[in-house]
Backbone as JSON, one array per atom type, in Angstrom:
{
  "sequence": "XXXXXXXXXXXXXXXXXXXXXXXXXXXXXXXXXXXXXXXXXXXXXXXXXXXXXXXXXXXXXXXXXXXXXXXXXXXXXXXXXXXXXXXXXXXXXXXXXXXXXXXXXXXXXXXXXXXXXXXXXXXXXXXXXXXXXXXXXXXXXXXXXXXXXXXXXXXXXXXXXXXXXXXXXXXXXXXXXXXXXXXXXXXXXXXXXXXXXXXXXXXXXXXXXXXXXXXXXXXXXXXXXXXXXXXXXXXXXXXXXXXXXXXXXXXXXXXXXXXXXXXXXXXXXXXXXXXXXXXXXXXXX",
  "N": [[113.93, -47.15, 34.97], [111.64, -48.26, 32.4], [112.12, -48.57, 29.42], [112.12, -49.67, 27.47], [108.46, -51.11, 26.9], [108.24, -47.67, 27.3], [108.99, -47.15, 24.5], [107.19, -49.32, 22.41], [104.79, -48.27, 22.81], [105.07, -45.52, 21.91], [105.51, -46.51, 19.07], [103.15, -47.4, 18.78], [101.23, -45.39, 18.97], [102.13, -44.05, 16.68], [102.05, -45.5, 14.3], [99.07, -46.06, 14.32], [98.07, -43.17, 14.04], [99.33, -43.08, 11.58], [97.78, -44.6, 10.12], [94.93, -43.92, 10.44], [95.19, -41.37, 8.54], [95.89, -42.49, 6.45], [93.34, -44.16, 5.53], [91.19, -41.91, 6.06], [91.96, -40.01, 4.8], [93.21, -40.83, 2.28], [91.68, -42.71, 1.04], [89.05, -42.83, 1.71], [89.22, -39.88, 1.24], [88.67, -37.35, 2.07], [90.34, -35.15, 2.88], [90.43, -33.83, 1.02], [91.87, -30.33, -0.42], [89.78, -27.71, -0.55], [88.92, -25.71, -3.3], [89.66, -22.12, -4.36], [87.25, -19.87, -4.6], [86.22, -17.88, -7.37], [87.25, -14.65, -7.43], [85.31, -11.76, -7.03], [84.6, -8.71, -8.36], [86.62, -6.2, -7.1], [87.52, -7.85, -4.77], [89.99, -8.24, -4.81], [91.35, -6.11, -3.46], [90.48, -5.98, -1.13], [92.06, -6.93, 2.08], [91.01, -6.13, 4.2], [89.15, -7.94, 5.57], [86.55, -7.87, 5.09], [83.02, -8.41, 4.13], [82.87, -9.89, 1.02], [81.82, -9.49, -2.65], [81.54, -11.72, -3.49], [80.09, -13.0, -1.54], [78.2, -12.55, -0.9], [74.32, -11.88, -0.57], [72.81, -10.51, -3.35], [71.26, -7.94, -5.07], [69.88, -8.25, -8.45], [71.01, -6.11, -9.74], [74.11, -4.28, -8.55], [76.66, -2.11, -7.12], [80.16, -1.01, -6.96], [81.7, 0.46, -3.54], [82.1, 3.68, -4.14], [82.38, 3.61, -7.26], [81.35, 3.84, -10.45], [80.65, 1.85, -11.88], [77.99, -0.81, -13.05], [77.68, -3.55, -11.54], [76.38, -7.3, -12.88], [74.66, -9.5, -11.04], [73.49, -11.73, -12.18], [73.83, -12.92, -15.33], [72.18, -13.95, -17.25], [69.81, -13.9, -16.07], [69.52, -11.24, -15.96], [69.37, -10.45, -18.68], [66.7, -11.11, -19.27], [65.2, -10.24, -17.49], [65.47, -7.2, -18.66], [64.47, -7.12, -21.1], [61.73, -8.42, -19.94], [61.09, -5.62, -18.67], [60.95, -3.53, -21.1], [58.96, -4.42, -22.35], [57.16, -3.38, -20.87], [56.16, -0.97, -22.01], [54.05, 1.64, -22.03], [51.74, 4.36, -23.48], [52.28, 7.5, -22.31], [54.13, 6.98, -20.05], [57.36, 6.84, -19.02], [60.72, 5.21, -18.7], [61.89, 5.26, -15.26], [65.02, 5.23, -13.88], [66.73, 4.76, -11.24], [69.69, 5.05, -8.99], [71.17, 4.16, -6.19], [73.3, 5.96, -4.1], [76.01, 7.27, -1.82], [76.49, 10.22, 0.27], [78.92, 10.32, 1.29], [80.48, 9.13, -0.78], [83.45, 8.72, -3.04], [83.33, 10.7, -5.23], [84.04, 10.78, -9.57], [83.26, 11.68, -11.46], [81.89, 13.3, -13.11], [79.5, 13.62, -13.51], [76.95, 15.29, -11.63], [76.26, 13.82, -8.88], [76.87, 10.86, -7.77], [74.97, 8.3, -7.76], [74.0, 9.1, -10.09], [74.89, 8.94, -11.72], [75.78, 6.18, -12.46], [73.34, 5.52, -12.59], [72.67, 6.3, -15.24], [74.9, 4.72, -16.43], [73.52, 1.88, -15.91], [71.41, 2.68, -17.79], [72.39, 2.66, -20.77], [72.55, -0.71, -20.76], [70.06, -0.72, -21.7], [69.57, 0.17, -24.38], [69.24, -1.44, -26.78], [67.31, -2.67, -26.4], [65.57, -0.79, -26.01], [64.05, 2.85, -26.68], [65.4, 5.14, -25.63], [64.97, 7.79, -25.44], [63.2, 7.43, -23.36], [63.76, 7.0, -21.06], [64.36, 8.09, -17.99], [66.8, 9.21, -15.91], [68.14, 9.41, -12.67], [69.8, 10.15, -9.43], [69.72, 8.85, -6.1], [69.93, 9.57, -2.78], [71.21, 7.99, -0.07], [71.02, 7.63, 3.17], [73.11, 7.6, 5.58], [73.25, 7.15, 8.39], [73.97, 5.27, 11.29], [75.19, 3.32, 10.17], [78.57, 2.21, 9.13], [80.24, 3.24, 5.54], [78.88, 0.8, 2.7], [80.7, -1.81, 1.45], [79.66, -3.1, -1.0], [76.71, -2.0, -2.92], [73.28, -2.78, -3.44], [70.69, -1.96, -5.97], [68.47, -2.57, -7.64], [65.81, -3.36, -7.11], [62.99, -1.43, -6.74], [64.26, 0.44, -7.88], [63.78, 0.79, -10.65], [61.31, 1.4, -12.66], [58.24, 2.12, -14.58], [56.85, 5.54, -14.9], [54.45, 7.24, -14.76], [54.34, 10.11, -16.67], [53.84, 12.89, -18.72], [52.56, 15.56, -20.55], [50.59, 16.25, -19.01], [50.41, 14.0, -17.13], [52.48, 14.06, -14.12], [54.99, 12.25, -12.24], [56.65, 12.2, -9.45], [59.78, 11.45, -7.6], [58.83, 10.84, -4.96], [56.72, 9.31, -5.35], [55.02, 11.5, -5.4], [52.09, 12.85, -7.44], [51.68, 15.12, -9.9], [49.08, 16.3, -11.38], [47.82, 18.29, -14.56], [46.17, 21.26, -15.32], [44.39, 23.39, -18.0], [44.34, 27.14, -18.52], [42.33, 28.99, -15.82], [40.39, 26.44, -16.16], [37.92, 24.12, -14.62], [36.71, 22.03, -15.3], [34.81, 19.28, -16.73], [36.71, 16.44, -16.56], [38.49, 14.67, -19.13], [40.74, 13.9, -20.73], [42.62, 11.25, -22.21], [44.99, 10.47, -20.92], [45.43, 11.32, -18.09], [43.15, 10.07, -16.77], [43.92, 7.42, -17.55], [46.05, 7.71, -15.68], [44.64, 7.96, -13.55], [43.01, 5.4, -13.73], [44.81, 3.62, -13.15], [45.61, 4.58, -10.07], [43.38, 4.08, -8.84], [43.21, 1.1, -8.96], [45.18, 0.69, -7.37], [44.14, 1.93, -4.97], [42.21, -0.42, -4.07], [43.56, -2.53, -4.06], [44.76, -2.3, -1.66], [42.86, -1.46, 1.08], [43.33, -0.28, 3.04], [44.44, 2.21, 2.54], [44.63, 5.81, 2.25], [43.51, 8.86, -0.19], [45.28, 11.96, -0.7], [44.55, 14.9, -1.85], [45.28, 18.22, -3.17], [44.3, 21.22, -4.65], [45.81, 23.81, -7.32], [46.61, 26.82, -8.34], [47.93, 29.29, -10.77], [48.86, 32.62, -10.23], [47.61, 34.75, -11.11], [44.87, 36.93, -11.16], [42.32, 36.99, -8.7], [43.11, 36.27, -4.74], [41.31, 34.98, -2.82], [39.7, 33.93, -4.61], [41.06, 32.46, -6.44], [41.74, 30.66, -4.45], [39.01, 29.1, -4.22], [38.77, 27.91, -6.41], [41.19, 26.05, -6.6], [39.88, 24.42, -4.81], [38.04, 23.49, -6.64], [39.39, 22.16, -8.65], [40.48, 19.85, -7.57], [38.11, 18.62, -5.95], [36.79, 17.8, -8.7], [39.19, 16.23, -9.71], [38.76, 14.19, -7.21], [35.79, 13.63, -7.74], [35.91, 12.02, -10.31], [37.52, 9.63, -8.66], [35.83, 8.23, -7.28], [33.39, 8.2, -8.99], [34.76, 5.94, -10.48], [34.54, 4.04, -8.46], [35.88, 4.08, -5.63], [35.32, 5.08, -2.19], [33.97, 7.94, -0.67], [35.09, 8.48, 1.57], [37.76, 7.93, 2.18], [39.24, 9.8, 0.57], [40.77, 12.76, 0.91], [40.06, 16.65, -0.12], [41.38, 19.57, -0.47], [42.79, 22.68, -0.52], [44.97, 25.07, -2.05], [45.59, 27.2, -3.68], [46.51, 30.06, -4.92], [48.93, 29.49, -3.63], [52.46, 28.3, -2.71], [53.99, 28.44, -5.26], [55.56, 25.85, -8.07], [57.18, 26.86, -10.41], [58.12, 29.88, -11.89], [55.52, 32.19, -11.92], [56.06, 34.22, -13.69], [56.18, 33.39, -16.41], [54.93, 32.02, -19.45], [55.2, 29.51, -19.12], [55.8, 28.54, -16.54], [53.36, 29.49, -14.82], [51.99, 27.87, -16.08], [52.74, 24.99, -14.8], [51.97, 25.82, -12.38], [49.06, 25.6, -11.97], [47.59, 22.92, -11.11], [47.24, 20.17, -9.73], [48.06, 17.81, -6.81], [48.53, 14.72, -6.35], [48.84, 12.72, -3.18], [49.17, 9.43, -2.06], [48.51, 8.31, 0.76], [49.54, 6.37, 3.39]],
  "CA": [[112.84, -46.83, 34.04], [111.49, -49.23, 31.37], [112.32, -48.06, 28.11], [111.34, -51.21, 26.18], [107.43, -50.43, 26.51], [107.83, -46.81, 26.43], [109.25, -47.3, 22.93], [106.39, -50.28, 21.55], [103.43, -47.3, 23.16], [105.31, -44.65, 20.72], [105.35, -46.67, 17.71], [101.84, -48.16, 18.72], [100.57, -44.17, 18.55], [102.34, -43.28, 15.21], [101.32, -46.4, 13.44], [97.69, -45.39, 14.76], [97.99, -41.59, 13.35], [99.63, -42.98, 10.13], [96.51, -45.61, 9.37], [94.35, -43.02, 10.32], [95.57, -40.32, 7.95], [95.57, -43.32, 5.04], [91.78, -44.45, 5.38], [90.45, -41.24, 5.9], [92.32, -38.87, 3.32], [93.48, -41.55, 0.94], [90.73, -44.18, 0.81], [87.7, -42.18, 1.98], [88.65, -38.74, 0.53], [88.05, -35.89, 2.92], [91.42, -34.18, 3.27], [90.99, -32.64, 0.02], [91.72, -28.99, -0.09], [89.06, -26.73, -0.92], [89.31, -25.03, -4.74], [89.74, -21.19, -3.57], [86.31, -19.05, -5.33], [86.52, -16.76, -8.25], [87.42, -13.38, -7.2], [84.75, -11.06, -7.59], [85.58, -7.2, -8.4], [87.22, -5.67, -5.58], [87.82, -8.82, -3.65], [91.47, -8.32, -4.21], [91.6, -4.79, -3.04], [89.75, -6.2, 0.42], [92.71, -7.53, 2.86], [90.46, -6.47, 5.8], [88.37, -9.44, 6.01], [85.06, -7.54, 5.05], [82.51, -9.1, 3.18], [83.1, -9.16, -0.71], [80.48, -9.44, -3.17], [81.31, -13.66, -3.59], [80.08, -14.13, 0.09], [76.87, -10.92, -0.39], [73.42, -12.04, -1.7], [73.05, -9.13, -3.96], [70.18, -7.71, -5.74], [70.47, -8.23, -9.83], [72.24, -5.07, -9.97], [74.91, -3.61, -7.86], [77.68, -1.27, -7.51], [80.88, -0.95, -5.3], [81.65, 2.37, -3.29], [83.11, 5.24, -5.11], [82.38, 3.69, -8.69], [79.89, 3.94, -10.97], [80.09, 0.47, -12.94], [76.97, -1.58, -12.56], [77.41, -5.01, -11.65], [74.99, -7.67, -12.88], [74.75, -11.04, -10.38], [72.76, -13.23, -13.4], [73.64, -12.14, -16.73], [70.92, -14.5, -18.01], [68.36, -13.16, -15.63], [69.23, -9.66, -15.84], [69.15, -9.8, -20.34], [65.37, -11.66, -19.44], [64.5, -8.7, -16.76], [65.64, -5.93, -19.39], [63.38, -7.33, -22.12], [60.39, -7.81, -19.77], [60.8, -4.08, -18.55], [60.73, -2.84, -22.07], [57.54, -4.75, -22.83], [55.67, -2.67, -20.03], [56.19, 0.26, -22.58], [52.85, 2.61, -23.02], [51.68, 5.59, -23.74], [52.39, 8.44, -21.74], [54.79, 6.52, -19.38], [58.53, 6.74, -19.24], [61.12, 4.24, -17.09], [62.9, 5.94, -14.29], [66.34, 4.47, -13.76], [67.69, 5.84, -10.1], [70.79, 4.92, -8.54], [71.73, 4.92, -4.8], [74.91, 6.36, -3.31], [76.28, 7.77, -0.37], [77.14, 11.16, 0.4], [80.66, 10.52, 1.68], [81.2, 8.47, -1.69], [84.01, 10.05, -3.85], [82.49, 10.93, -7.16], [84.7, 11.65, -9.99], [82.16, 10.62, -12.58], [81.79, 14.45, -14.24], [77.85, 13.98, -13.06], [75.89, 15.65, -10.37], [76.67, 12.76, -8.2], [77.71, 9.31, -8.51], [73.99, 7.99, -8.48], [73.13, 9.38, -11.22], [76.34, 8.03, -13.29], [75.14, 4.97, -12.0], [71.44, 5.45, -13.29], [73.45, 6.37, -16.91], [75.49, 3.48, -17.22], [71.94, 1.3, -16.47], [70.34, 3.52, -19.09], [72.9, 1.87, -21.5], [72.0, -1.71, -21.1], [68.73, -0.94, -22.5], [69.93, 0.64, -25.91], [69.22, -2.31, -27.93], [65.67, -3.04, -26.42], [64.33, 0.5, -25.8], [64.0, 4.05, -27.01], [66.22, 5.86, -25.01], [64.37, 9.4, -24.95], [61.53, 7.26, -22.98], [63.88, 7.01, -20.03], [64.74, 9.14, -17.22], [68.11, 8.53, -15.02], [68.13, 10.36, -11.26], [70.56, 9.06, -8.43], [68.84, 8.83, -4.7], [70.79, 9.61, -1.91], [71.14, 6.81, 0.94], [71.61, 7.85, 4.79], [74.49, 6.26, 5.94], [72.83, 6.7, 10.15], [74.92, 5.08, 12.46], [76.25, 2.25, 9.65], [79.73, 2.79, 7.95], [79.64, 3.12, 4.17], [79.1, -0.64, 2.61], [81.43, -2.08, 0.14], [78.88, -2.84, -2.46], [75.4, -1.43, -2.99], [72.17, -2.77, -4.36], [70.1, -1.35, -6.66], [68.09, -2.79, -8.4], [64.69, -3.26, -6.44], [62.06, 0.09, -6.8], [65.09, 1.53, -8.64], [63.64, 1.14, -11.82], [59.94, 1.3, -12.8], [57.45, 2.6, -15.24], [56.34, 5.97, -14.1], [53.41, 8.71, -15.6], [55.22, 11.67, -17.31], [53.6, 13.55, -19.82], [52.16, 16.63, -20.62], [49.18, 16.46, -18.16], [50.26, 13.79, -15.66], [53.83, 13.71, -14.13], [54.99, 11.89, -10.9], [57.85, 12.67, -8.98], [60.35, 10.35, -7.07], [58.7, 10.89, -4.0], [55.54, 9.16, -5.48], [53.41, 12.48, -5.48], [51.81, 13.03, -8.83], [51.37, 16.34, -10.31], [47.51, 16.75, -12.57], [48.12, 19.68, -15.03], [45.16, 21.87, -15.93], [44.37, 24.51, -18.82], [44.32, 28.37, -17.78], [41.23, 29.18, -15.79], [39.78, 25.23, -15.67], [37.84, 23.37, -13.63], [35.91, 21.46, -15.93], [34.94, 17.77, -16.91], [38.45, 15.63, -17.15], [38.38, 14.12, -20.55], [41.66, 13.47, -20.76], [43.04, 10.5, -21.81], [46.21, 10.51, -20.19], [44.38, 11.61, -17.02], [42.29, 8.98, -17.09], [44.87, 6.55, -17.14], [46.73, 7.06, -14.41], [43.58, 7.28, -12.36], [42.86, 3.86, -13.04], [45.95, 2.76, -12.31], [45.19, 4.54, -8.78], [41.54, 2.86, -8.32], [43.74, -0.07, -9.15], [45.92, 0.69, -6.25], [43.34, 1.94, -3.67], [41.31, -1.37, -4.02], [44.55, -3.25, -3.52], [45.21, -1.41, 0.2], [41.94, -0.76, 1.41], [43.98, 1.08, 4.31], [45.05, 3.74, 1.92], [43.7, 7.0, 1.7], [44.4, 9.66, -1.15], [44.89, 13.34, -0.55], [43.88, 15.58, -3.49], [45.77, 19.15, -3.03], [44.2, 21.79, -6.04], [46.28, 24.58, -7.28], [46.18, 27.88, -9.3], [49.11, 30.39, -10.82], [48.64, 33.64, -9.37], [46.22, 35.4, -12.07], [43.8, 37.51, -10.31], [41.91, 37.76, -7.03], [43.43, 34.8, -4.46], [40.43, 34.25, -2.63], [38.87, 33.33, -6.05], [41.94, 31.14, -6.94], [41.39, 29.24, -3.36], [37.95, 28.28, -4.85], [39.24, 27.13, -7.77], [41.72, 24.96, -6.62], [39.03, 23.36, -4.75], [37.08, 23.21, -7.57], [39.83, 21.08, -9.39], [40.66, 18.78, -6.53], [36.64, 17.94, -6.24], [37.23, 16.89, -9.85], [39.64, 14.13, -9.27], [38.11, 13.27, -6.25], [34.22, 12.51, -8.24], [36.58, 10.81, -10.88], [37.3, 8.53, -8.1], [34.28, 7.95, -6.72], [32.96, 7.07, -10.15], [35.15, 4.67, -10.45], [34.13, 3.05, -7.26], [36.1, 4.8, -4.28], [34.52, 5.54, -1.21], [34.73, 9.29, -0.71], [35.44, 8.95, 2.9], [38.79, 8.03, 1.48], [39.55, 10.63, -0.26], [40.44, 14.18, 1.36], [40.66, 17.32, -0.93], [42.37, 20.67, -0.15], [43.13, 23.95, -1.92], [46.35, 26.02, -1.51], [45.56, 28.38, -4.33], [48.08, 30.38, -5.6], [50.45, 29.66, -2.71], [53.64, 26.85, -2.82], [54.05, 27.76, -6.74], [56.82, 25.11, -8.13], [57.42, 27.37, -11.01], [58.4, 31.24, -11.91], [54.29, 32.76, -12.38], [56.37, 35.17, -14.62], [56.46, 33.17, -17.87], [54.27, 31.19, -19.5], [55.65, 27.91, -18.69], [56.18, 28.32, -15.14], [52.4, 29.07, -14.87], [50.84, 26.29, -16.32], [53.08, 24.28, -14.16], [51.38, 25.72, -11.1], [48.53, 25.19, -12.19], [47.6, 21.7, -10.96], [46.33, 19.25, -8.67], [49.14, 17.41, -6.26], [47.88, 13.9, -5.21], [49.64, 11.59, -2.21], [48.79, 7.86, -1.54], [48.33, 8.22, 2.49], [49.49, 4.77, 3.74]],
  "C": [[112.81, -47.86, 32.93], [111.09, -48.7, 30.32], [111.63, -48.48, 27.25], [109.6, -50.64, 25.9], [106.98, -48.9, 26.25], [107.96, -46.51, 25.07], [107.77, -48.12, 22.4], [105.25, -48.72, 22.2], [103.76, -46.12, 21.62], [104.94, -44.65, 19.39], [104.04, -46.98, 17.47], [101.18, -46.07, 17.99], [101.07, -43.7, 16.91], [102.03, -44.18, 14.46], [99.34, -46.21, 13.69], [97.04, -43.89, 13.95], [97.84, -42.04, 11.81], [98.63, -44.07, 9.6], [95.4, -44.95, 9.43], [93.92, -42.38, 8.8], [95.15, -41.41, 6.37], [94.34, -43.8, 5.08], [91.41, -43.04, 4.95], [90.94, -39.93, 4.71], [92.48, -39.39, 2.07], [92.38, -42.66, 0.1], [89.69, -43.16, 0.87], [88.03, -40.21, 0.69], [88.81, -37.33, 0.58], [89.13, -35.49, 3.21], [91.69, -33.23, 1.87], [91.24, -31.02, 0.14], [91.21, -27.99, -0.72], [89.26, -25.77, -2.02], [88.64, -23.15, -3.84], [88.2, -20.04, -4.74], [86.74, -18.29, -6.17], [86.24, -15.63, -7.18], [86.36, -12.76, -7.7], [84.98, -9.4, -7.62], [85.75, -6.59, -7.03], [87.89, -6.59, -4.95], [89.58, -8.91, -3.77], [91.95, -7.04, -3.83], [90.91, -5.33, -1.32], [90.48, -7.23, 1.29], [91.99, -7.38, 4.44], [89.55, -7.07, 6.17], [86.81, -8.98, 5.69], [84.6, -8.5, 4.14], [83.05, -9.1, 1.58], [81.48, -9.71, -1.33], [80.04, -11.14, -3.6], [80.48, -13.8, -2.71], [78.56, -13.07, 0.3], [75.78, -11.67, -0.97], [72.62, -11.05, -2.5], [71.93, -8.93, -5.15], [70.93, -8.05, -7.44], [71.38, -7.53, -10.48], [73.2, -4.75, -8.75], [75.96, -2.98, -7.85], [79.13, -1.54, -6.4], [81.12, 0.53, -4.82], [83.01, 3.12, -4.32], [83.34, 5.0, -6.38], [81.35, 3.55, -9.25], [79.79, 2.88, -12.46], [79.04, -0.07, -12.33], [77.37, -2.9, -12.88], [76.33, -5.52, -11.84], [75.25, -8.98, -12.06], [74.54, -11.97, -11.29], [73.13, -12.88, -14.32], [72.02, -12.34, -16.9], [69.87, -13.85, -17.61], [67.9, -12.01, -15.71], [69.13, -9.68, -17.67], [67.41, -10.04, -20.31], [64.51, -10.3, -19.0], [64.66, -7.21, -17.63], [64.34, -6.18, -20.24], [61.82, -7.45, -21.41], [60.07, -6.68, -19.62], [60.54, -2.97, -19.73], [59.53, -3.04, -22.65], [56.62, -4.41, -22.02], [55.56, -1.28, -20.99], [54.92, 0.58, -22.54], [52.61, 3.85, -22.7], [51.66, 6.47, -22.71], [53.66, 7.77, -19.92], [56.36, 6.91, -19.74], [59.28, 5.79, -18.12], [62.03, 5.51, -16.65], [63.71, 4.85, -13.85], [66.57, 5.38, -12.4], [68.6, 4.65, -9.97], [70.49, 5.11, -7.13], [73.11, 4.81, -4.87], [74.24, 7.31, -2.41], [76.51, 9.06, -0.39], [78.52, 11.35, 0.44], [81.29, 9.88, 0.27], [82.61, 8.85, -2.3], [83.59, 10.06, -5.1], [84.04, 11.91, -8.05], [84.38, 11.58, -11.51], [82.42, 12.36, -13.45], [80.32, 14.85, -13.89], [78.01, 14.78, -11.78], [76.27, 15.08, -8.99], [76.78, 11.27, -8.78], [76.44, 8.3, -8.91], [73.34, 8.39, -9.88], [74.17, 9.0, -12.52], [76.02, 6.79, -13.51], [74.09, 4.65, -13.0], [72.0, 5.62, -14.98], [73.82, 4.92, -17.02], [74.18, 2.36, -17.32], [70.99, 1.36, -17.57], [71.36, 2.48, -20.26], [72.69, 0.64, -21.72], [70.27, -1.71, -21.92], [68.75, -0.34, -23.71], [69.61, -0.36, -26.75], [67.7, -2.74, -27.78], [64.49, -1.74, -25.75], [64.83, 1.76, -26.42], [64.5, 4.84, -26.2], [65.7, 7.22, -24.1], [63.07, 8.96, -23.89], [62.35, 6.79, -21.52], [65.0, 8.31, -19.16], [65.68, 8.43, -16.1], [67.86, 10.33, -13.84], [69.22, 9.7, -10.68], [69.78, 9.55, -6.98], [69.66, 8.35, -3.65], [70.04, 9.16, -0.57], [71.56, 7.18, 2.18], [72.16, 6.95, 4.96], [73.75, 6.19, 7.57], [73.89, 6.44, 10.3], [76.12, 3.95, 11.51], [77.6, 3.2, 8.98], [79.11, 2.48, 6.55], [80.23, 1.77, 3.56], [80.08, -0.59, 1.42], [80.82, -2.25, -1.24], [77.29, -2.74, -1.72], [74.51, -2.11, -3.88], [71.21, -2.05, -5.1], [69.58, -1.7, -7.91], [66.39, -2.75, -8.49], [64.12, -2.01, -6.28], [63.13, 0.99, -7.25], [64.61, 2.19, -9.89], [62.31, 0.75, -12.37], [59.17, 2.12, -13.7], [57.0, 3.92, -14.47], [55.48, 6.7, -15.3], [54.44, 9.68, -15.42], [55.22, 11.67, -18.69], [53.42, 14.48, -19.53], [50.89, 17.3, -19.4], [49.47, 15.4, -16.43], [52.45, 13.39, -15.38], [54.17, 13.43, -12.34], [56.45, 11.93, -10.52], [58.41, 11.64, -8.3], [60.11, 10.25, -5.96], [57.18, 10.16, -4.1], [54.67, 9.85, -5.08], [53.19, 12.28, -7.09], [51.26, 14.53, -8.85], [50.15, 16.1, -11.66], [47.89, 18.36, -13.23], [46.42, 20.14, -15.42], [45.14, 23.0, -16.93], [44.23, 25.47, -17.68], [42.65, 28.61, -17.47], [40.37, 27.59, -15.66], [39.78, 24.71, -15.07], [36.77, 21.97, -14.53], [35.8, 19.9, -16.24], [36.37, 16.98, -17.41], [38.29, 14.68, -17.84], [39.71, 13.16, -21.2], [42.18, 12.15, -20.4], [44.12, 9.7, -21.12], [46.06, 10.46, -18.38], [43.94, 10.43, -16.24], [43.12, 7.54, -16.84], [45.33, 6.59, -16.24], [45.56, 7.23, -13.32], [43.27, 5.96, -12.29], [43.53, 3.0, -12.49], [45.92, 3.36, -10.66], [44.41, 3.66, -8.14], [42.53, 1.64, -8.13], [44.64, -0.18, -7.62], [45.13, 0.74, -5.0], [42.66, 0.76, -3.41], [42.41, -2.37, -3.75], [44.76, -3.3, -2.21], [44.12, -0.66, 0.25], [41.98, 0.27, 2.4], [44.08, 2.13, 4.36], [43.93, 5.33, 1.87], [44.62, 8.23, 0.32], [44.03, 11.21, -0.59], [45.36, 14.19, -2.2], [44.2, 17.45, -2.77], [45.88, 20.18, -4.63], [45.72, 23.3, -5.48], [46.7, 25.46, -8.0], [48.3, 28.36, -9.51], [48.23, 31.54, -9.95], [47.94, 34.82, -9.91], [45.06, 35.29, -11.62], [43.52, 37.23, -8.98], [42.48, 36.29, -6.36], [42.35, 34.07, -3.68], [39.85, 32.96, -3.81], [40.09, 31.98, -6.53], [41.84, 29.73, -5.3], [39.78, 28.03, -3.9], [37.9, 27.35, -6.06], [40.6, 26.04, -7.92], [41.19, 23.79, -6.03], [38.6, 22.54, -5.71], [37.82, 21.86, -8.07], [40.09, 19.85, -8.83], [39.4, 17.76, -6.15], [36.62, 17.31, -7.68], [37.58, 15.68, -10.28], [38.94, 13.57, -8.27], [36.66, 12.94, -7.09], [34.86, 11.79, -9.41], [36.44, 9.25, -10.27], [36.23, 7.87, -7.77], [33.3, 7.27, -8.13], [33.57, 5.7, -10.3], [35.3, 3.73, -9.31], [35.09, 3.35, -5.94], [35.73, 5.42, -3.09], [35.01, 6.58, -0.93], [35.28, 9.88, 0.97], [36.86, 8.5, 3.05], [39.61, 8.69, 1.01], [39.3, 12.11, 0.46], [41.2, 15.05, 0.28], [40.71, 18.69, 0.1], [42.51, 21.5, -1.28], [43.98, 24.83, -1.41], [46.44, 27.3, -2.7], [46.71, 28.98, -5.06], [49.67, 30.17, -4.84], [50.84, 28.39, -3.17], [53.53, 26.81, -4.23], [55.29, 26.8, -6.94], [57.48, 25.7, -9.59], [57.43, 28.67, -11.04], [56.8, 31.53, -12.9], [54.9, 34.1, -13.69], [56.51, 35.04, -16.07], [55.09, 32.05, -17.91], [54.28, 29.56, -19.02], [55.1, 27.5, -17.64], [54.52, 28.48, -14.67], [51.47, 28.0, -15.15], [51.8, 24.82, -15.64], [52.62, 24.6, -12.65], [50.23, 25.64, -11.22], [48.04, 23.3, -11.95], [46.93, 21.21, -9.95], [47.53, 18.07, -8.26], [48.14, 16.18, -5.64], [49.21, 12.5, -4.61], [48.98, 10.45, -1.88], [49.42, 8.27, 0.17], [48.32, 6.63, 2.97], [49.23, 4.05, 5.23]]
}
């Protein structure tokens, strides 16, 4: 066997490796080793390779499971987005703050559920650029289906929005709106409160000519019920020639009367009456 050249082949390959290794790491550059990311919360509680919130692209707000701090992704963007949301302030409006969580979460918040601890601590960033009593905190519970429950949650997107809630018009988180009426009226709607959020409808129906609105009147339970079926017509025809004035095609627009039935209040007090009292309308999409 000839030793001699398998030796000069050996040294030929490791002088080869080792001129290599010196161009391309020392001269050129590229063997540096990668500076390791800031940790973002949790990410050192997460040894099982899941996502963390470094590696997520994550709405402005977000949470992780089973706590109810609100992360912000931007500061900067989220102190800009507080201050425009306070400058939609007007009259007869309030913001709704929700939250999502999970069912399986563990809540040990003291609330209701953990969304709605959530929707609190949110409510806090706006203490310095809003009136407090002019917002409303809910939390809105998220079907988990077939996924497991994620490590962090967004919430920031249709979480938090201007809604009608006053005395006359108040909209629920299911985007129905509740129309209040005096005892016994069906009469011309004058009301400027009223009035407002219809245009902000018109404003909507002319956006999505697709849409239709349904207009559902509806009485307390004082006197005959035939007579209250007519009279929840009555009020439902109301909003609907509203619309129509204001330029809605009425083949658009279906009304309904349920009368004294489906009250959402106790007919036994005053209150609870003039809360059934009303007119229920749905954006049909």
């Amino acid at each position: 066997m000839k030793i001699k050249p398998l030796l000069i082949l050996i040294t030929f390959l490791i002088w080869g490796s080792g001129s290599t290794y010196w161009y391309v790491c020392r001269i050129k550059g590229f063997c540096t080793v990668q500076e390791k990311a800031p940790e973002s919360p949790g990410e050192k509680n997460n040894p099982s390779g899941q996502e963390t919130a470094a590696q997520i692209n994550h709405d402005l707000l977000y949470y992780q499971k089973n706590k109810d701090e609100a992360f912000v992704n931007d500061k900067d963007k989220w102190t800009a987005e507080v201050k425009s949301i306070a400058q939609l302030k007007a009259e007869g409006k309030k913001l709704r703050i929700e939250a999502p969580y999970y069912e399986n979460e563990t809540n040990t918040t003291g609330y209701d559920n953990l969304g709605l601890a959530r929707a609190e601590n949110v409510k806090k960033m706006f203490e310095n650029v809003l009136d407090t009593s002019l917002i409303i905190t809910s939390g809105k519970l998220i079907p988990l289906d077939k996924h497991s429950l994620p490590e962090y949650i967004d919430g920031y997107k249709d979480y938090i929005k201007w809604i009608n809630y006053n005395d006359f018009v108040k909209e629920d988180k299911q985007g129905k709106v509740m129309v209040y009426f005096p005892v016994n009226s069906n009469r011309e709607i004058k009301n400027k409160a009223i009035h407002s959020y219809l245009d902000e409808l018109v404003a909507k129906l002319n956006e999505h000519p697709a849409y239709k609105v349904v207009i559902t009147g509806y009485t307390d339970n004082t006197g005959n019920a035939q007579k209250n079926i007519r009279l929840g017509m009555s009020r439902a025809k109301r909003i609907r020639d509203v619309l129509i004035s204001k330029g809605i095609d009425a083949g658009r627009i279906i009304t309904k009367s349920e009368g004294e039935n489906n009250p959402i209040a106790d007919n036994h007090t005053a209150e609870g009456r003039q809360k059934n009292r009303r007119v229920e309308i749905i954006i049909k999409k």
